[in-house]
BAZA-524789 format. One line per 10 residues: number of its first residue (from 1); their letters; for each residue x, y, z of N, C-alpha, C. Coordinates in steps of 0.1 Angstrom, whole numbers, always signed. Layout:
REM BAZA-524789
NUM) A) X,Y,Z,X,Y,Z,X,Y,Z  ...;
END
This chain:
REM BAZA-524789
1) XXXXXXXXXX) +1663,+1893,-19,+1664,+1883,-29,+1678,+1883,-36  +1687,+1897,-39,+1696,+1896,-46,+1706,+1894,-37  +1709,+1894,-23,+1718,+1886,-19,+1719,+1873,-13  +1704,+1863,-16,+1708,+1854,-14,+1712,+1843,-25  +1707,+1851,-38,+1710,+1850,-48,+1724,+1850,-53  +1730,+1861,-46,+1744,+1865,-43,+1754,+1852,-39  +1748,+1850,-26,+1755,+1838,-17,+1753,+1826,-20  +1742,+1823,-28,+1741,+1806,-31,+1748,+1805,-46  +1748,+1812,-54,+1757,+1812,-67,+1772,+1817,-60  +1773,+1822,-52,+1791,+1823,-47,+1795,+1807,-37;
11) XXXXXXXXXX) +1785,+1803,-30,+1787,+1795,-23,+1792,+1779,-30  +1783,+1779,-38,+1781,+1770,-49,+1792,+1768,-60  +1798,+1779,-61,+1811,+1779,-72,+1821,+1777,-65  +1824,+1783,-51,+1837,+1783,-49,+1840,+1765,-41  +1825,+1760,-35,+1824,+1745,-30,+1830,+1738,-40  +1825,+1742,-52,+1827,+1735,-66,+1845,+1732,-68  +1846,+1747,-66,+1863,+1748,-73,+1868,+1743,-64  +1868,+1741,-49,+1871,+1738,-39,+1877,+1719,-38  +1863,+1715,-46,+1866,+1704,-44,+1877,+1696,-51  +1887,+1687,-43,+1896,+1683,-50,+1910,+1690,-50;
21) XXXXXXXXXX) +1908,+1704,-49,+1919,+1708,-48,+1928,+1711,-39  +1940,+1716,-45,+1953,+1711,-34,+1952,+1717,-21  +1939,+1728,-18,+1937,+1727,-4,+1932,+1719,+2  +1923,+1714,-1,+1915,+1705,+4,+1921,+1693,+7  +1931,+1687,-2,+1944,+1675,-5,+1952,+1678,+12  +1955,+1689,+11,+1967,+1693,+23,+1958,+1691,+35  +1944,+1694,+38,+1936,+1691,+51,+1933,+1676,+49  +1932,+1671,+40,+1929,+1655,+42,+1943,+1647,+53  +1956,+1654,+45,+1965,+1652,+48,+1969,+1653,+67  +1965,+1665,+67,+1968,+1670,+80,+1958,+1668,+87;
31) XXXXXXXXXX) +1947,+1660,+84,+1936,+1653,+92,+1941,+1639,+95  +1948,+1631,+84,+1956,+1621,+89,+1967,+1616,+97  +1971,+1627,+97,+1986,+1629,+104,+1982,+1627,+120  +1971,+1617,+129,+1968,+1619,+142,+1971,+1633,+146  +1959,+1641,+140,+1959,+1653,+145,+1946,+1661,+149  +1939,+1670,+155,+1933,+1670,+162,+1923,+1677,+146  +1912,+1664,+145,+1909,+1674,+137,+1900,+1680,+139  +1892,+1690,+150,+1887,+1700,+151,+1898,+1710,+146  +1904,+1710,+150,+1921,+1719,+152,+1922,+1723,+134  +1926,+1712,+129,+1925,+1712,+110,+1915,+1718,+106;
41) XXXXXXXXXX) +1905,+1715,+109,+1889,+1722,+105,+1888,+1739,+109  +1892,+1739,+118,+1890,+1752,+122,+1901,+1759,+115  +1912,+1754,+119,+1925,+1764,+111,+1921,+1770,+93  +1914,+1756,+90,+1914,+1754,+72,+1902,+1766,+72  +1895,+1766,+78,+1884,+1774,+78,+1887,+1786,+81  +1889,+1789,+89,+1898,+1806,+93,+1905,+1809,+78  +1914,+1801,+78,+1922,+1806,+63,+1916,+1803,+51  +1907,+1799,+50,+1899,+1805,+35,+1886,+1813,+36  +1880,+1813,+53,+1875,+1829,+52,+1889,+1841,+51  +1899,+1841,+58,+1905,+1853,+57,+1910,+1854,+44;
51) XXXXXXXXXX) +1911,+1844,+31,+1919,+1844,+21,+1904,+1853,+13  +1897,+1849,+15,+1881,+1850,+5,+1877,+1865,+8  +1883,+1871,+24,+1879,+1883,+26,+1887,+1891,+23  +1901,+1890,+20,+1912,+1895,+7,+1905,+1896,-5  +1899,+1889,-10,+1892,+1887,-27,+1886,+1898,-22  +1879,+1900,-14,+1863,+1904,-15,+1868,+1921,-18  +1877,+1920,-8,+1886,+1937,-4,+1893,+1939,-17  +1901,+1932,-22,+1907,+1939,-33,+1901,+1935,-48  +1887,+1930,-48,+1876,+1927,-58,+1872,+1945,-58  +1865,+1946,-45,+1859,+1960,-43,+1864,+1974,-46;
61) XXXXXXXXXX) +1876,+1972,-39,+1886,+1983,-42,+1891,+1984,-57  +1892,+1974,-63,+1901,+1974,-81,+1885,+1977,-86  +1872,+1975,-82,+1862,+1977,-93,+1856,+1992,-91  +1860,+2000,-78,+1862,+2017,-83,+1869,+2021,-90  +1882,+2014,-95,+1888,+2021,-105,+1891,+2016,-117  +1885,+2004,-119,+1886,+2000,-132,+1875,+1990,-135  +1872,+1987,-147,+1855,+1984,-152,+1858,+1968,-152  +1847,+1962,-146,+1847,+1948,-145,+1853,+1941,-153  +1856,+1940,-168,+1857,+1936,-182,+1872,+1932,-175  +1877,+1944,-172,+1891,+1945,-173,+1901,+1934,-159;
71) XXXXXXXXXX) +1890,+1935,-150,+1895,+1925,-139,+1891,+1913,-142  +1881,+1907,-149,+1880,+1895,-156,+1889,+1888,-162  +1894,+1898,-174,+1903,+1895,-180,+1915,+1894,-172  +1921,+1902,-161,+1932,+1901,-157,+1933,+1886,-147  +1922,+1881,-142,+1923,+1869,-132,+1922,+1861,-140  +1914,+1861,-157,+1922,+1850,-166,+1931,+1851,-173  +1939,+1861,-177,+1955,+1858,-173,+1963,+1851,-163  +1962,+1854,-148,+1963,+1851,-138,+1962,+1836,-138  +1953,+1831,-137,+1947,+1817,-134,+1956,+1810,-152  +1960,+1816,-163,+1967,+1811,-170,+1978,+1806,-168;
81) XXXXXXXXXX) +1984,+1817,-165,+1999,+1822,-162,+2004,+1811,-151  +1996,+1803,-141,+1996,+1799,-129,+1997,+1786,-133  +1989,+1784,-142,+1984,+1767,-149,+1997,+1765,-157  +2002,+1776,-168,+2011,+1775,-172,+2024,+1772,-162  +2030,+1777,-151,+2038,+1779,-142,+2038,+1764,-137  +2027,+1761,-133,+2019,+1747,-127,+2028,+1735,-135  +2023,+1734,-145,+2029,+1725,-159,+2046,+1728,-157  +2048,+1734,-157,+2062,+1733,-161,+2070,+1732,-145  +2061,+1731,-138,+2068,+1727,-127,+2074,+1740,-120  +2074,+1751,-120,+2079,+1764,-117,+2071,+1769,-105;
91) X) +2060,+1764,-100,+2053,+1770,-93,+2048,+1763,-79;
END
């Protein structure tokens, strides 16, 4: 029960955050461009399983040595710092 609980609340958030954003923008793109889009689909897909299985690995790894609180806080820094960077055009 707690992992599918797991996967439909992970699946669900990241669809969420997903949508609209500038990944998703660059595959519309590259779907238009007369291009094969199996080829787009597949590629876009490979690269945000391999991006997500990066998360997963250095989620796992950072939470043996330091307490959840503190990686929370540091990905919203992160996600600040980036919005900030974003706005001003720097990023």
């Amino acid at each position: 029960m707690l992992f599918w609980q797991t996967f439909f609340s992970t699946f669900f958030l990241i669809f969420l955050a997903e949508l609209g954003d500038k990944t998703q923008l660059s595959v519309l793109l590259l779907a238009a461009q007369d291009r094969p889009v199996w080829g787009v689909f597949l590629g876009s897909a490979a690269a945000l399983i391999m991006t997500s299985f990066l998360g997963v690995l250095i989620g796992g790894a950072l939470s043996r040595y330091l307490p959840a609180i503190y990686i929370q806080k540091g990905a919203g820094v992160a996600f600040l710092v980036i919005g900030l960077l974003l706005l001003w055009g720097k990023f």
